[in-house]
N, C-alpha and C positions, 0 to 999 in steps of 0.2 A: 633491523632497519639500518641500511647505510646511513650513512650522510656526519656532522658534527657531532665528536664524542664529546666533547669541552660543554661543560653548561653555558659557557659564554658564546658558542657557537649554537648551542642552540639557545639561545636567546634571542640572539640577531636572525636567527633564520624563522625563528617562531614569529617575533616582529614583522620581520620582511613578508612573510606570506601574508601575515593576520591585514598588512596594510593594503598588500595588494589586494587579499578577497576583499576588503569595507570598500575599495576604491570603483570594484565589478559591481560590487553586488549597491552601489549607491547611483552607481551611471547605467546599470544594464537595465534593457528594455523589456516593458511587457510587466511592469509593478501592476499589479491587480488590484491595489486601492481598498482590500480586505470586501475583494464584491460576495465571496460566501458570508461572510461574518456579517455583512450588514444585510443579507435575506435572513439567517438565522435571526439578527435582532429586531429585526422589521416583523418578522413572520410572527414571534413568541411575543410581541407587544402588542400586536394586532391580536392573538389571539387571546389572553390577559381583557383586551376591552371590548371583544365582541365574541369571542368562544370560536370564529371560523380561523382557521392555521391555517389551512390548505387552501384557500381563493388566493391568498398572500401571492402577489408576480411583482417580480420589476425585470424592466427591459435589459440584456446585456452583450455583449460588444457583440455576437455575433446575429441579431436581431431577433433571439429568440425570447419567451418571455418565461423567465427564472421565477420556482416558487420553491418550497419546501416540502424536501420529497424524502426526507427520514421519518421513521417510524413517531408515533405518538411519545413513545418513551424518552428519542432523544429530543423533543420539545420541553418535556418535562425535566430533563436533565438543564437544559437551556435557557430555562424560567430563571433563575440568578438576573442571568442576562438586564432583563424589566429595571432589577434595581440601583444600572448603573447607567452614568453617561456614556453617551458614542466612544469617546477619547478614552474613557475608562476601561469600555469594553474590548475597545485594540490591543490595550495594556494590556490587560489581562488575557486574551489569546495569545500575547506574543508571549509574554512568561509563562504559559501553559506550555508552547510550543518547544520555547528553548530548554524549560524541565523536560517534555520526550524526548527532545535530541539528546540532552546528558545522559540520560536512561537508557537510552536505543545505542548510545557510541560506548556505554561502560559494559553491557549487556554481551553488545556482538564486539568490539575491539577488543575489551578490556582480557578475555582468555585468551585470544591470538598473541598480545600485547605477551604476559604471564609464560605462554610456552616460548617465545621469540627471545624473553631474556631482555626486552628493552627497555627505555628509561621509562616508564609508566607516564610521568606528566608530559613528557613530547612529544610520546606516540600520540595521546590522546589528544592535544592541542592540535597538533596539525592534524589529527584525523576528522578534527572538528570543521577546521580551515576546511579540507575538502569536501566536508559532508554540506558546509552552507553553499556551494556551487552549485549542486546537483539542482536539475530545473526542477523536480519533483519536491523537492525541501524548498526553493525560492518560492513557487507556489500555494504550496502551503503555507507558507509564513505569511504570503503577501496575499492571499485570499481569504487568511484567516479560518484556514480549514482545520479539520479534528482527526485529521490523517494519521498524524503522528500519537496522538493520544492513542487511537484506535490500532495499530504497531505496537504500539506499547504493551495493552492491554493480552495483545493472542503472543506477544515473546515471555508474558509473564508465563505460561503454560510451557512454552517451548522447553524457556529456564527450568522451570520446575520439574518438567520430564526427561531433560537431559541430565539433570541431576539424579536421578535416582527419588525424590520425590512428588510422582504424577498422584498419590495420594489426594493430593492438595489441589492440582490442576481441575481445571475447567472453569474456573470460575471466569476470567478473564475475558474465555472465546466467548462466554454466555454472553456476557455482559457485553462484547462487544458485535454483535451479532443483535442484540436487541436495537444497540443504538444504530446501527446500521446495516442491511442487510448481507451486502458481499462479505465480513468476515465468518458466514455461517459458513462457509464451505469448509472452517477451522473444524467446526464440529464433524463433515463428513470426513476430514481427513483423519479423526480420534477414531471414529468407528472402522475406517479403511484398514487402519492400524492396528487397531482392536484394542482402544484403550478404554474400554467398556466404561471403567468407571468416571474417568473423566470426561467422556462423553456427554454420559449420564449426568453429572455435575453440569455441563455446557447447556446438555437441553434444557433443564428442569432451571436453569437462572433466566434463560433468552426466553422459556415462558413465564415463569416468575411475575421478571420486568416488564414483559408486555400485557401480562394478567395486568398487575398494578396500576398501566398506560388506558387498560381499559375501563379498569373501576375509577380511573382520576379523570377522565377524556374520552367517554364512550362515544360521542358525536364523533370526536377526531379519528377516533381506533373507527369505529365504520366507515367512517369515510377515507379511509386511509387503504384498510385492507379489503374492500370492496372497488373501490376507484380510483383514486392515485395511482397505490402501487402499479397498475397494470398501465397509466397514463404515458406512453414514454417521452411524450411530445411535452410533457409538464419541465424536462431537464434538458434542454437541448435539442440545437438539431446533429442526426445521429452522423452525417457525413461532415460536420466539423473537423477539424485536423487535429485539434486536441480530444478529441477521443480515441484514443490509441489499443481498441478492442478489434477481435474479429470481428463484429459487429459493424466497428468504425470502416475499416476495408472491404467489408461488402459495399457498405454504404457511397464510401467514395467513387467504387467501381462501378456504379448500376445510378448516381446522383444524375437529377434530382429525382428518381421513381422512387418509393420507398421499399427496401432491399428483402429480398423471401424469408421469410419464417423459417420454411423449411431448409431452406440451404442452412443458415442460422444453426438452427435446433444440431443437424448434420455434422456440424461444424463443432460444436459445444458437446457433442459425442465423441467426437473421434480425439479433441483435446483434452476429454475427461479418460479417457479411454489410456489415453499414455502419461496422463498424472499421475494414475491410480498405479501404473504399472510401476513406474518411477518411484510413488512414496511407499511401496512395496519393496522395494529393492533399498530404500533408504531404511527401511523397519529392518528388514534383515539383517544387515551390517550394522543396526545400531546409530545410524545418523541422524537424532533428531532435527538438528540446525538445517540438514539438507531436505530433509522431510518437513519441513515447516516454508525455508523459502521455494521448493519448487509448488508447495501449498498459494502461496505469494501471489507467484508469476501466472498461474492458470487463474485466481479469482481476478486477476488486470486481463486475462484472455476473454474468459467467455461473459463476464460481465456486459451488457448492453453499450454500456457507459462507461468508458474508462478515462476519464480526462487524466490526462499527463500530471496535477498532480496526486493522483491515485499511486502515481508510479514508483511513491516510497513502498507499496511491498514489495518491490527489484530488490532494495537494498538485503535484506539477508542473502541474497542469492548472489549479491557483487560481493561480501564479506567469503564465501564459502568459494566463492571461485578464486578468488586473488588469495585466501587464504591453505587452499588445495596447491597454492603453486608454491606456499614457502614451504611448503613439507621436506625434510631433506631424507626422505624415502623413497621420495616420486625420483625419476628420470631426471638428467639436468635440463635437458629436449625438451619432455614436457612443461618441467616445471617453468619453464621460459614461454613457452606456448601459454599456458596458463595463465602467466601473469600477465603477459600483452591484451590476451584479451582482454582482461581484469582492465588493465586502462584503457584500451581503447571504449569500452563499454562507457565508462568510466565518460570518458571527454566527449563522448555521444551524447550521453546524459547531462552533461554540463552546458551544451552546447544551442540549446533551442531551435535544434537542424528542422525539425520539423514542418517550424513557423513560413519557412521559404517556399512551404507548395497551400498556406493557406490558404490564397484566394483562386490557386490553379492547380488542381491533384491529377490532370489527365495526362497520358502518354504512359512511357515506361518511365520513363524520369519519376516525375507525379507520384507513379504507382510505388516507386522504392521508396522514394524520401521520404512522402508524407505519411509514411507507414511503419517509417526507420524503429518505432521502439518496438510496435508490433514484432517486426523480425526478433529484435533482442529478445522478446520473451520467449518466441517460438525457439530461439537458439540455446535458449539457459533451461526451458523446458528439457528438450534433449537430453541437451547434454549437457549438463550441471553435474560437475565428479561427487561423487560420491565417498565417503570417506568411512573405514573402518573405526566403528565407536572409540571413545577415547575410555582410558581409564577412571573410572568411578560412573560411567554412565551404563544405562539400563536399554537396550535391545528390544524393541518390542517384537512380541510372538508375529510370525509370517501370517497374515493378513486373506482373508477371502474374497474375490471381486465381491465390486458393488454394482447395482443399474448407475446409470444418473440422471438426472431432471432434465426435463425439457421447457421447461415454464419458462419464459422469456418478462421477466419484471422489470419494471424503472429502478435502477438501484443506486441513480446518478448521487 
């Protein structure tokens, strides 16, 4: 890492940034008011005094009417909730929050940090500094979403199997796949890989916890995966500009008709189709970190729903690209190539470019902008480098295709 060798230079520069993000992130637009965090605490209070979770609505900025559309088990996770004040309960999201950012920045910076040779607390401070810009972390923080918790939980696997201990793995993707649906796609990518036993571990916790959901909440658990789930009109409307899915991009393109299934379903094949091929070619070389974020970037593809901020599972995939470019094995060409993209991705994502075609997505303008992070993910799909395993990690056996799903669920 360039920049001030002097602890006193980095001092003043750690300052300097730390004051300029407080001063963005206290004046920049589009604070969310913690509008997820108060349906979770409305919904799981509501349902505590009358047993119905899922009638729970309130109206939100884009007029559609918000209810709770996570499984039974993450209501039951979310029962605490009940025993605290509003103000209490912000608290306590927002120090959930900033615990998975230190977890998620010592996780994926902290080995980059380690083979780089740098100061460990200044990498890490300012890696911080830039990781609270990202509009997918301002989001979460200020929607008081479980994003980052739920990151957390499928890198604990990641960790675990890039180490050489996938013994231990799955519990994390289980558990996180219970609470909410899109990270189960964690579980097809263990089997794509063929990491049979952790897979095995993923399945049998994500039924487990939903077994549990259902002997605690059988009224919730039937109505949940008999109706809800399939509701998709319960979490939004889907040509929103913060839904940043295939889904979202049909939606905009064909708005206001609602957009074909079948194009959809079409669409969510052919992206499955070169995920699978992609975490293939990462199993072979031994890349779990790349094999987990291009896992990432496809559950924000073919997801229904992908609001922006969903868009923290980018981040393993902005760590592996920018970190693909310090390698001093690569090309100098590339490695410069690399890292450019690396920021500009980078200042895209900081940048809330999207918000500019909210209330107008038609033309070709329309069509690029409002759909700017879509492209990123179809871009990091691709072509996300791929990196020969590091020393002490473990290679998983070359892989057999899979089918993929067609079911199109509310997973908002």
């Amino acid at each position: 890492m360039t920049g001030p060798t002097t602890t006193r230079g980095q001092l003043l520069l750690v300052a300097g940034l730390t004051t300029a993000a407080a001063l963005f992130l206290a004046y920049v637009p589009l604070h969310r008011d913690w509008f997820d965090l108060g349906v979770y605490y409305g919904a799981v209070g509501q349902w505590l005094h009358d047993g119905h979770i899922y009638d729970f609505t309130t109206p939100g900025a884009d007029g559609a009417e918000y209810g709770f559309t996570y499984p039974p088990f993450a209501a039951l996770c979310m029962l605490p909730m009940t025993l605290l004040s509003w103000p209490e309960a912000v608290g306590v999201s927002m120090l959930l929050n900033v615990t998975a950012s230190a977890v998620v920045l010592t996780w994926l910076i902290g080995p980059v940090v380690r083979r780089q040779g740098w100061n460990m607390w200044f990498a890490l401070t300012v890696a911080a500094v830039l990781f609270s810009l990202l509009e997918p972390v301002r989001d979460t923080f200020s929607f008081g979403q479980v994003n980052l918790l739920l990151l957390v939980l499928a890198l604990l696997d990641a960790r675990l199997l890039a180490t050489g201990h996938g013994r231990f793995a799955g519990f994390g993707t289980g558990l996180a796949a219970a609470i909410k649906l899109t990270p189960a796609i964690f579980i097809v990518y263990l089997v794509v890989t063929r990491r049979w036993r952790a897979a095995a571990v993923a399945t049998a916790t994500a039924v487990g916890a939903t077994l549990l959901a259902v002997c605690a909440a059988p009224g919730a658990s039937r109505v949940y995966w008999t109706e809800a789930l399939w509701d998709t009109d319960r979490i939004g409307v889907l040509s929103y500009v913060s839904n940043q899915s295939w889904e979202g991009v049909l939606a905009r393109l064909v708005a206001p008709v609602e957009p074909s299934g079948a194009v959809w379903a079409a669409g969510v094949l052919a992206l499955l189709a070169v995920w699978a091929y992609r975490v293939r070619q990462a199993a072979a070389v031994g890349d779990e970190p790349a094999g987990y974020a291009l896992t990432g970037i496809a559950a924000c593809l073919v997801s229904p729903i992908t609001w922006v901020h969903h868009l923290v599972w980018l981040i393993p995939a902005l760590i592996v690209l920018a970190e693909s470019g310090l390698r001093p094995d690569a090309p100098p060409q590339r490695r410069r190539t690399l890292l450019r993209s690396a920021a500009v991705i980078y200042v895209i994502l900081c940048s809330s470019l999207v918000w500019l075609w909210r209330f107008d997505a038609t033309g070709v303008t329309g069509f690029l902008g409002s759909n700017a992070y879509v492209w990123i993910c179809l871009g990091l799909l691709l072509a996300l480098p791929l990196r020969e395993a590091a020393p002490g990690t473990a290679p998983a056996p070359a892989p057999a295709p899979r089918s993929a799903p067609t079911g199109r669920p509310a997973t908002g």
